[in-house]
N, C-alpha and C positions, 0 to 999 in steps of 0.2 A: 504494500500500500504505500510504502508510505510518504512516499519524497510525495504522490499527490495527495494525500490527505493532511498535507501541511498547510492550506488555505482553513481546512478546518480545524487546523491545531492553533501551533504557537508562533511568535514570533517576538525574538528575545533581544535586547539589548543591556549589556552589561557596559556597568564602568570600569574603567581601569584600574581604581583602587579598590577592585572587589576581586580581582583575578587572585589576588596570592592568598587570598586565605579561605576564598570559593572556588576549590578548581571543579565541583557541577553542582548541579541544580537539575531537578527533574520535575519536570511541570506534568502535573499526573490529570487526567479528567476521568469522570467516569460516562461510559455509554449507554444509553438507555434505550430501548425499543419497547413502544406499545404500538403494534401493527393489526390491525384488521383484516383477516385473509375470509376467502370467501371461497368456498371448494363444490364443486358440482355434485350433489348429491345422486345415489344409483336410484334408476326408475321403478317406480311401484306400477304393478297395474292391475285392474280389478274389472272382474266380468260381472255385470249385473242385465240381468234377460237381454244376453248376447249383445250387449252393447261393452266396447270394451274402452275405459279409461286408463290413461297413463300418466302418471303423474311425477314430475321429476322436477326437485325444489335446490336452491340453492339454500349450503349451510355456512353460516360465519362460525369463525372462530380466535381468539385473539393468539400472537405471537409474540412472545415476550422476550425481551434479554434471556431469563433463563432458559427458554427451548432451544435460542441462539447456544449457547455456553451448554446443553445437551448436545446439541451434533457434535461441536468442537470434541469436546468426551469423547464421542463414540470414536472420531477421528484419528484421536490422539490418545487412546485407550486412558484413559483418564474418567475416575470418578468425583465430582465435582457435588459439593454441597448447596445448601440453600442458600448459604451464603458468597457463594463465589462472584465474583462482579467480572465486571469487562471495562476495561481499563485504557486508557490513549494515551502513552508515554514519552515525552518528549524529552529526550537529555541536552542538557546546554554545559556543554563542558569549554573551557578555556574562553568564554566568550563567543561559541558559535552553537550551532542548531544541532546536535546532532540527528542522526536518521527516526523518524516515529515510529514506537513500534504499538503494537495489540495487544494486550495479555489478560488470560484470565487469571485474576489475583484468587485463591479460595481460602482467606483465614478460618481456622477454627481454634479452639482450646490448645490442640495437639499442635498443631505444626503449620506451615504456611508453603501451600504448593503456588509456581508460579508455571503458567505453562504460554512460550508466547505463540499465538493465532495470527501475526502480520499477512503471515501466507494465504489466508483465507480470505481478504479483504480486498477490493478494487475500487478506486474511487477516483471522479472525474468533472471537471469544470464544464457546462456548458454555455457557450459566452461568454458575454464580459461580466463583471463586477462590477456595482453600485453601490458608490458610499456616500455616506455623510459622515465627514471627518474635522476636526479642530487640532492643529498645530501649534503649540508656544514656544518660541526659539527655536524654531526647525526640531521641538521632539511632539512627538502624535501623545495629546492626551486623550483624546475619546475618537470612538468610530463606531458607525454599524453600518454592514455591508451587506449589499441580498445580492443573491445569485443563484442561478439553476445547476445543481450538482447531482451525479449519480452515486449511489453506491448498492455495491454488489458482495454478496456473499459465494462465492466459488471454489471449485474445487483447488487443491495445490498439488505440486509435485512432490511423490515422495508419499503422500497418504491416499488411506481410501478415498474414494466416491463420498463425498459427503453425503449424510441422510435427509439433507435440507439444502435450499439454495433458495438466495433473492435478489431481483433485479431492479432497483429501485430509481427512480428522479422526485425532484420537486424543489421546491420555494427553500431556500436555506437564509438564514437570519443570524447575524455575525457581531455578537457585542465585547469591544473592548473591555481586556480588564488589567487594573496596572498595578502592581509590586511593588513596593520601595522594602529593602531588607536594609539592614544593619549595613555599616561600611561603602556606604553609595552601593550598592547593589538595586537596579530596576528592573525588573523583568514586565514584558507585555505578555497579552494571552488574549484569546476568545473563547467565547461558550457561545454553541450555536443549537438553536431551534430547529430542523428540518421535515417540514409537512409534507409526505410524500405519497406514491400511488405506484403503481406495476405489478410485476407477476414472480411464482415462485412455485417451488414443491417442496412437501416432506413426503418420506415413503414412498416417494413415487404419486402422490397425488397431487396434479398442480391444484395451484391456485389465483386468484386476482387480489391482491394488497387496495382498498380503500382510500380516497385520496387525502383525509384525514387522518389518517395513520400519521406517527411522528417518530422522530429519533433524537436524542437530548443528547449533544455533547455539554459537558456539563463546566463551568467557569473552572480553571486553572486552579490547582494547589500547587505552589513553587514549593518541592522537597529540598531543603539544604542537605547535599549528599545527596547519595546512590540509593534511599528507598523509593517506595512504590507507591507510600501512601504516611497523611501526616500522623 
């Protein structure tokens, strides 16, 4: 994913008296999906004095972060808790962006699995970007940006056939958020809203995604150091 899903991550600028005593920072979000799929139900049909009815209804069903973090599982032979989340990870090391990756963090009592899913994700700009932004001394204090973006859930090299797949666009909503840390330390970030609609399958059944349906990347936590979460 992720050199393109950095429009919908971070973007960081450090000062130079924060280098030596921050060499990273990891700007962590969490991913949210409440999605609306809609799956062709099998036909009924009923004979009543030789007249014959058929009847075949469409059934909703919602699609959550955790069904998402269920295929990953099955993927990646991985059994994942209730608690497991889905995570946007961005490291800013020496002053620059490193690569984003995916991961599902699953804490519990016992131990802390990290398993990264980068590979399963696709995601893309369509158009241009529209913002409404304010500058004070050439540094960007506030912005929010709309743009049409896709994102996809796909198979990867190297694992199974996922047991799910989704192919999504729509309306994406991009709000500034600014850092100041100890030591002139500034970090930027967004948290973005995205309203979307398209198609998908689990099991082998497709389905049509609602164009209501949403995805919450969620405002930036800046980690001091290498965790995952504050």
């Amino acid at each position: 994913m992720i050199q393109k899903l950095k429009s919908a991550g971070i973007a960081a600028i450090i000062g130079a008296a924060a280098l030596a005593s921050q060499a990273q920072t990891n700007a962590v979000q969490t991913m949210t999906f409440a999605l609306t799929a809609f799956y062709q139900g099998a036909p009924v049909t009923n004979v009543n004095h030789h007249i014959t009815n058929v009847t075949q209804n469409a059934s909703s069903r919602s699609v959550s972060t955790k069904d998402i973090i269920s295929v990953f599982g099955k993927a990646t032979t991985n059994v994942f808790s209730s608690a497991a989340q889905l995570l946007l990870v961005t490291p800013i090391i020496d002053g620059a962006n490193g690569p984003a990756s995916v991961i599902v963090r699953d804490k519990s009592a016992k131990a802390t699995n990290i398993v990264d899913v980068t590979a399963f994700f696709s995601s893309s700009s369509v158009g241009p970007t529209v913002r409404n932004s304010t500058s004070t001394n050439g540094v960007l204090v506030s912005e929010t940006a709309y743009a049409i973006k896709t994102l996809s859930v796909v198979d990867a090299p190297g694992y199974p056939v996922l047991d799910g797949h989704l192919s999504l666009e729509g309306f994406v909503v991009e709000n500034l958020v600014r850092e100041v840390f100890k030591h002139g330390l500034i970090a930027f970030g967004k948290g973005s809203t995205w309203t979307v609609n398209g198609i998908g399958n689990k099991g082998g059944n497709p389905f049509v995604v609602e164009g209501n349906s949403t995805i919450t990347i969620s405002n930036p936590k800046f980690i001091v150091g290498p965790g995952y979460s504050p």
